[in-house]
C-alpha positions as CSV (number, residue, x, y, z in Angstrom):
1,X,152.9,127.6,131.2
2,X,153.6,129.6,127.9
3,X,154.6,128.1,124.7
4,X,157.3,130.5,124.2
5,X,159.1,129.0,121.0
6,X,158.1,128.5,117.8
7,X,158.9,124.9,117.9
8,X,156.7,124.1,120.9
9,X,153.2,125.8,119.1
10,X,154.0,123.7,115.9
11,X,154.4,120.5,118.4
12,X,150.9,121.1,120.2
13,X,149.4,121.6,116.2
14,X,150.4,118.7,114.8
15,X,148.8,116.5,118.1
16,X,146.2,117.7,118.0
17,X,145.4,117.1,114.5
18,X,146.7,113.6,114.3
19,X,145.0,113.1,117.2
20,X,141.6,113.4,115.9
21,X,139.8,110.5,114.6
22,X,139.7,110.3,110.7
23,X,136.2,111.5,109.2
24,X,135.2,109.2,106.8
25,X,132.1,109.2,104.6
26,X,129.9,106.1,105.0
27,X,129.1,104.4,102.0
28,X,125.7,104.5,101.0
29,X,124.0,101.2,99.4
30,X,121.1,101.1,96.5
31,X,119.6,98.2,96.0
32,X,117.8,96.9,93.1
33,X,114.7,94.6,92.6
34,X,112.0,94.6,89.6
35,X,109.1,92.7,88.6
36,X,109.3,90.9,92.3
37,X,104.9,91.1,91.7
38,X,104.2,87.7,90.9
39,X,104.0,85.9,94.7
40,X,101.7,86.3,97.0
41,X,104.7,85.5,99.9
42,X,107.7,86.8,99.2
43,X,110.0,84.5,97.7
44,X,113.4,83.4,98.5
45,X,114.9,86.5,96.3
46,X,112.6,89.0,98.6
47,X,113.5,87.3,101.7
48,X,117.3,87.6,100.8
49,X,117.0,91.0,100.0
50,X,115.3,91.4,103.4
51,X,118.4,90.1,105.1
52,X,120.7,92.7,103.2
53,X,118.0,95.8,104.3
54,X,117.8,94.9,107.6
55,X,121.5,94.9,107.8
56,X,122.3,98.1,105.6
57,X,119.9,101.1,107.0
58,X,122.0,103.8,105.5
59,X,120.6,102.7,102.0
60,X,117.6,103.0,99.8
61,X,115.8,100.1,98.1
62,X,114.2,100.5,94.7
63,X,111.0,98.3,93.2
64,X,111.5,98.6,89.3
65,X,107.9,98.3,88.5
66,X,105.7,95.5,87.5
67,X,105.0,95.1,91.0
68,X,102.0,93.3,90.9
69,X,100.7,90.7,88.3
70,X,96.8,89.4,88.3
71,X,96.4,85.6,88.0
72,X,94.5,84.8,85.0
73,X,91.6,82.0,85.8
74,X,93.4,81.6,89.2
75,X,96.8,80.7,87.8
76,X,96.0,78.3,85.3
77,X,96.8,80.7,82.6
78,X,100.6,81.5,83.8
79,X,100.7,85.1,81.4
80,X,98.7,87.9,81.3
81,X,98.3,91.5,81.1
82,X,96.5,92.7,83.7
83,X,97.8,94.0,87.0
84,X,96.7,95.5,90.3
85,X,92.7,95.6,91.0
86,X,92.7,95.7,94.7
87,X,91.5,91.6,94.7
88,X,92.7,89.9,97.7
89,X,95.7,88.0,95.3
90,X,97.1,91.5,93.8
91,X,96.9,92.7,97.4
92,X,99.1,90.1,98.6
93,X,101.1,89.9,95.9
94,X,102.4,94.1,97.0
95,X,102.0,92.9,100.5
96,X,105.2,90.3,99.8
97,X,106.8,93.3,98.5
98,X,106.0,95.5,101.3
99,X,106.6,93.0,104.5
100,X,110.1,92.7,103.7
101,X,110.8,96.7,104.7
102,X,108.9,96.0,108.2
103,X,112.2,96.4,110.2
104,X,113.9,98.5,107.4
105,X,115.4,101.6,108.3
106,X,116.2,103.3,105.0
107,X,114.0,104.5,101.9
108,X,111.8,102.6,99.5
109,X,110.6,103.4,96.1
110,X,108.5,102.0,93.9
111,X,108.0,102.8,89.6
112,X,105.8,101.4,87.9
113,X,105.9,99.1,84.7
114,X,103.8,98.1,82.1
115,X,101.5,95.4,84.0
116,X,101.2,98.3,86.7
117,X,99.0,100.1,83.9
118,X,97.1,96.6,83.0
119,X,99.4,96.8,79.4
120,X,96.9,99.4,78.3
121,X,97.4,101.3,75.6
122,X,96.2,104.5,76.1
123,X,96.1,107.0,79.1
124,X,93.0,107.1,79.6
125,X,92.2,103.3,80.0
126,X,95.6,103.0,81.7
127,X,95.7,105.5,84.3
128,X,92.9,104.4,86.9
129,X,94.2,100.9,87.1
130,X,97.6,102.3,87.9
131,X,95.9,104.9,90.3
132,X,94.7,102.1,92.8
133,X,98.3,100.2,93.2
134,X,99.6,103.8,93.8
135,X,97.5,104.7,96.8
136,X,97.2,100.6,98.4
137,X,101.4,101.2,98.6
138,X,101.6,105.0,99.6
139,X,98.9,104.3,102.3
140,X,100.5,101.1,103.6
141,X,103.5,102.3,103.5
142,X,102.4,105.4,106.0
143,X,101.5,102.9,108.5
144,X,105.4,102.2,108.5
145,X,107.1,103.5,111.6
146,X,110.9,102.9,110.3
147,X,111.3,104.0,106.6
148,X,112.7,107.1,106.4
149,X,110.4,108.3,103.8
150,X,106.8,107.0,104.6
151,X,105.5,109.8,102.1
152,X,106.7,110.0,98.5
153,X,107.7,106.9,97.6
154,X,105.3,106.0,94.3
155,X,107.5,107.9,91.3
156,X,106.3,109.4,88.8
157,X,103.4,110.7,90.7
158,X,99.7,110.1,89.3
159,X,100.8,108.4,85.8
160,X,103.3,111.3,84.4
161,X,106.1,111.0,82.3
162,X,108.4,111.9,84.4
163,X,111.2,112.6,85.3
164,X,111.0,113.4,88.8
165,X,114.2,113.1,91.2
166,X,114.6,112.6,94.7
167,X,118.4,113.4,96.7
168,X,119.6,111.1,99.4
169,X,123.0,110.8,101.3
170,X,122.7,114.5,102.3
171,X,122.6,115.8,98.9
172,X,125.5,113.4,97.5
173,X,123.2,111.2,95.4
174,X,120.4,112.2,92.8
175,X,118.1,109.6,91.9
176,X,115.7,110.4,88.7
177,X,112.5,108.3,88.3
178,X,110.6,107.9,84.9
179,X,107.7,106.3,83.5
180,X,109.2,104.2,80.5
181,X,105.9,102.7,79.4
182,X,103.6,106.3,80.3
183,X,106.5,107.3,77.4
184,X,105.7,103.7,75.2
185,X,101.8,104.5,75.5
186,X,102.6,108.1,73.3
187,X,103.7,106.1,70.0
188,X,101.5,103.5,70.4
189,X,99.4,104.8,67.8
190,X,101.4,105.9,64.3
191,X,102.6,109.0,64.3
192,X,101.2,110.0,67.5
193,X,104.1,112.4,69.0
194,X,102.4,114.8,72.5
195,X,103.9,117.9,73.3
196,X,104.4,116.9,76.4
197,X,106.4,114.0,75.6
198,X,109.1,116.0,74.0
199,X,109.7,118.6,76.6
200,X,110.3,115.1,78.6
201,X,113.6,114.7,77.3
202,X,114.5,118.4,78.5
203,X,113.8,118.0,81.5
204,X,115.3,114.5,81.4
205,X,118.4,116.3,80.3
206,X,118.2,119.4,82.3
207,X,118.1,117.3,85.8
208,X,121.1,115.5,85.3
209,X,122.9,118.7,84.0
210,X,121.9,120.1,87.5
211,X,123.1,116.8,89.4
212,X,126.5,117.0,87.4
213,X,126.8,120.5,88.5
214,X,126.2,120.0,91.7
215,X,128.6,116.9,91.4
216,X,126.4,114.5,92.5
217,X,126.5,110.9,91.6
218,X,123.5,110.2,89.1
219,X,121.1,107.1,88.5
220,X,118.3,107.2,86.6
221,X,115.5,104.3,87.3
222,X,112.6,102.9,85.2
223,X,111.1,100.1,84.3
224,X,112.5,99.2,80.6
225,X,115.8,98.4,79.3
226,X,117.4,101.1,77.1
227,X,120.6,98.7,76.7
228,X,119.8,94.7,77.0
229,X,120.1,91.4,75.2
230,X,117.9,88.9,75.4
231,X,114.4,88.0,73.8
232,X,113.2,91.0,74.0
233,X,115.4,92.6,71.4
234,X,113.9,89.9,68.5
235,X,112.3,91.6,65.7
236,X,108.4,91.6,65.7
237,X,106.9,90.1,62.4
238,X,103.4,90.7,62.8
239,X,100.9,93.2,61.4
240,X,101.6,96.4,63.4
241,X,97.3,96.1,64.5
242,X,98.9,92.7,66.0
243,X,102.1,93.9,67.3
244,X,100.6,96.9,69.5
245,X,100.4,94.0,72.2
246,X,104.3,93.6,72.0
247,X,104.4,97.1,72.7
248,X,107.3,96.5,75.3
249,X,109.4,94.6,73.1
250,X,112.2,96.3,72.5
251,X,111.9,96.8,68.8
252,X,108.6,98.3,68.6
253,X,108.6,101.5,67.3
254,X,107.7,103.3,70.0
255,X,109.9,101.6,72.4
256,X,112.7,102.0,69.9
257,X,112.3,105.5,69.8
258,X,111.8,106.2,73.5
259,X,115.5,104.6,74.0
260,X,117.1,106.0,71.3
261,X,115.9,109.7,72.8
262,X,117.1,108.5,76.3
263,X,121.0,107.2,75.0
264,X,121.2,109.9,73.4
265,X,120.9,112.4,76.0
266,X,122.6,109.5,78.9
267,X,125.8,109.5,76.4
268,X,126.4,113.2,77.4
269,X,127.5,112.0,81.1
270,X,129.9,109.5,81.5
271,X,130.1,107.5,84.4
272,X,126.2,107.7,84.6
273,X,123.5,104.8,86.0
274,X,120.5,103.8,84.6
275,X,118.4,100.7,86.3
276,X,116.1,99.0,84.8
277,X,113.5,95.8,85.5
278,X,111.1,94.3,82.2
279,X,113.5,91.6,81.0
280,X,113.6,88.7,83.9
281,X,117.1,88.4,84.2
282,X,120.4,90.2,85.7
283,X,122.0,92.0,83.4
284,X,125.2,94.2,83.5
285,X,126.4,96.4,81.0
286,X,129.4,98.9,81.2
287,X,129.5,100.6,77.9
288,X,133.7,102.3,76.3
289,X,132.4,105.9,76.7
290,X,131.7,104.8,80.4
291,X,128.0,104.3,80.9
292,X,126.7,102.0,83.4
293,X,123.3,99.9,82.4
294,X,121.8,97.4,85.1
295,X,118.9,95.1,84.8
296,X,117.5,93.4,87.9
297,X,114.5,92.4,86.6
298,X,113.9,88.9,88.5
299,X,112.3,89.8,91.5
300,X,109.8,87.1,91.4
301,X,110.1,85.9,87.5
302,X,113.3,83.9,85.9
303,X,113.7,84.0,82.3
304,X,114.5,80.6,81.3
305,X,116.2,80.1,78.2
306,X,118.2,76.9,76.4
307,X,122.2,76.3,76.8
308,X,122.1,77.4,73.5
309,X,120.1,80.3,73.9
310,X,122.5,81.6,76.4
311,X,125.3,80.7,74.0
312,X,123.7,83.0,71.7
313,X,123.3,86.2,74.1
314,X,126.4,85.3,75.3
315,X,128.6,85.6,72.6
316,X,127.0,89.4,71.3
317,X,128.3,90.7,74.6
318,X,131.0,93.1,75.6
319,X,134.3,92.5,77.7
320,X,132.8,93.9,80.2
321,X,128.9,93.3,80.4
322,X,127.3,90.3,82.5
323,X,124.3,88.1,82.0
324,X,122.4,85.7,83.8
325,X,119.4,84.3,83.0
326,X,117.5,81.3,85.0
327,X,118.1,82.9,88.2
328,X,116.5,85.0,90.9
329,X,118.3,88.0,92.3
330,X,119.0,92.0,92.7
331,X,121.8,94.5,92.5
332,X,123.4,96.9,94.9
333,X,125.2,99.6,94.3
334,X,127.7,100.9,96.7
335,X,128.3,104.7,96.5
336,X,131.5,105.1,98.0
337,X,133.8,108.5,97.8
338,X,134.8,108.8,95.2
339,X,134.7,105.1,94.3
340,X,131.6,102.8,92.8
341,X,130.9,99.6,93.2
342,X,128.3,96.9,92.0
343,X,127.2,94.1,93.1
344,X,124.9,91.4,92.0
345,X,123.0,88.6,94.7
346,X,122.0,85.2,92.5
347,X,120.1,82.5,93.3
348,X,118.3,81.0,96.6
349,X,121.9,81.2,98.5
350,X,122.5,84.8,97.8
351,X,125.7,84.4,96.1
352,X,127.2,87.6,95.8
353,X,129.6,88.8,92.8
354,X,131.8,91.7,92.6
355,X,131.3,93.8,89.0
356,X,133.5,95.3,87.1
């Protein structure tokens, strides 16, 4: 029969729009782990973020370097600076890392940190020893028939700077990788300033221009802390011959430098992530010109500091920044449309807290 009436077409219209289901956009989850190198099983944090993976497969899991640490005189010696060296304990130590995305269904990355280059401090020293932890993960991880990126998921590539970006959720989400210590190792020496190191804030700059363009939701990873309290932010008193060990304290010159170069270009794009690892602890920070700074950087290594000590850090924070020291745990970070949200697992329950 023939609709004959305007009434009756607009009748038949509206059904069969309402009658539709709603397309929604699924939220897509980022979790967070660093320095989660020091077992040789993975530990009760690992396993809990196993549980989370298994049961969230549209979602990408991030390693924020220092993923493996080298027992010094078998463990009697509980610090150290070397890392990876393809021993049977640094092996396992990835291997408690890389058992837990067995059954995973989304991506893994991995970044590397300062005991991923053995601490050194030069390039050219530095770069093999990171070399060998690159290819023992991207060749492991090849062998794994349920990530959905069994290629390309060491970043930075072969020891560079940086940045390099990868785009997940069909195109929603840009995620830019650098290599915070690769940018420490520069300075290291007075005065020392590459070329190349300059044009790294550039391009740092120009990629998340593009992913604003493109109206993408941003989050840049690495290994170190541009924004923390803690420790690590105490003034260094030795000579600076001494104090080129503490090169990843936060008030060495070179480190100093390297953050002021990347707040300075992050406080040009509000509503920005960066993730870091370095300073064992959870950390939270959500800054009045709306920049977001996360630090899951217990993986495998608690910070364990004094009531008073946390009394201290705790009383130099913001309204809105979190800390927690003396605990495993990681972050996730729901990407929602349009709407963000963060979340923080703690201790060997997995309790689970909501962020501001």
């Amino acid at each position: 029969m023939l609709l004959k009436t305007p009434f009756l077409w607009f009748f038949v219209a509206w059904f069969l729009l309402t009658s539709q289901p709603a397309m929604t956009q699924e939220t897509f989850k980022i979790f967070l782990v660093g320095d989660a190198g020091d077992h040789t099983e993975s530990g009760q944090t690992l396993k809990n973020l196993k549980t989370e993976l298994i049961g969230n497969p549209n979602s990408a899991v991030i390693f924020l370097g220092d993923n493996s640490y080298k027992d010094i005189l078998g463990g009697l010696i509980p610090f150290g600076y070397k890392g990876f060296d393809s021993s049977i304990n640094t092996m396992d130590k990835i291997r408690s890392q890389l058992s837990i995305l067995d059954d995973y269904h989304g991506s893994a990355f991995f970044t590397p940190g300062n005991h991923d280059w053995w601490n050194r401090t030069t390039y050219k020293k530095g770069r093999p020893k990171l070399a060998m932890e690159e290819f023992f993960i991207e060749k492991n991880l090849q062998s794994n028939v349920h990530i959905a990126n069994p290629t390309n998921v060491f970043l930075p590539h072969h020891g560079s700077y940086g940045p390099e970006f990868v785009e997940l959720d069909k195109g929603r989400i840009r995620i830019i990788f650098i290599d915070t210590y690769r940018i420490i190792q520069t300075g290291i020496k007075k005065g020392e300033k590459p070329p190349e190191e300059l044009s790294f804030y550039n391009r740092l700059d120009s990629l998340i221009r593009a992913g604003y363009a493109l109206n993408q939701q941003v989050l840049v990873v690495a290994h170190h802390p541009v924004h923390s309290l803690g420790p690590y932010n105490e003034p260094l008193k030795h000579p600076y011959f001494l104090r080129r060990i503490k090169a990843s304290n936060a008030t060495f010159p070179s480190y100093q430098a390297m953050s002021d170069g990347i707040n300075a270009i992050l406080k040009k794009y509000p509503g920005i992530y960066y993730a870091s690892g370095h300073v064992h602890a959870l950390q939270y920070f959500s800054t009045p010109d709306n920049l977001h700074f996360i630090i899951s950087g217990s993986g495998s290594k608690e910070k364990m500091l004094t009531v008073k000590e946390i009394r201290k850090y705790d009383a130099e924070k913001g309204p809105h920044d979190y800390l927690l020291w003396n605990s495993g745990g990681f972050f996730e970070i729901d990407f929602g449309q349009p709407v963000i949200k963060t979340f923080l697992y703690y201790d060997e329950a997995s309790k689970k807290c909501t962020l501001p």
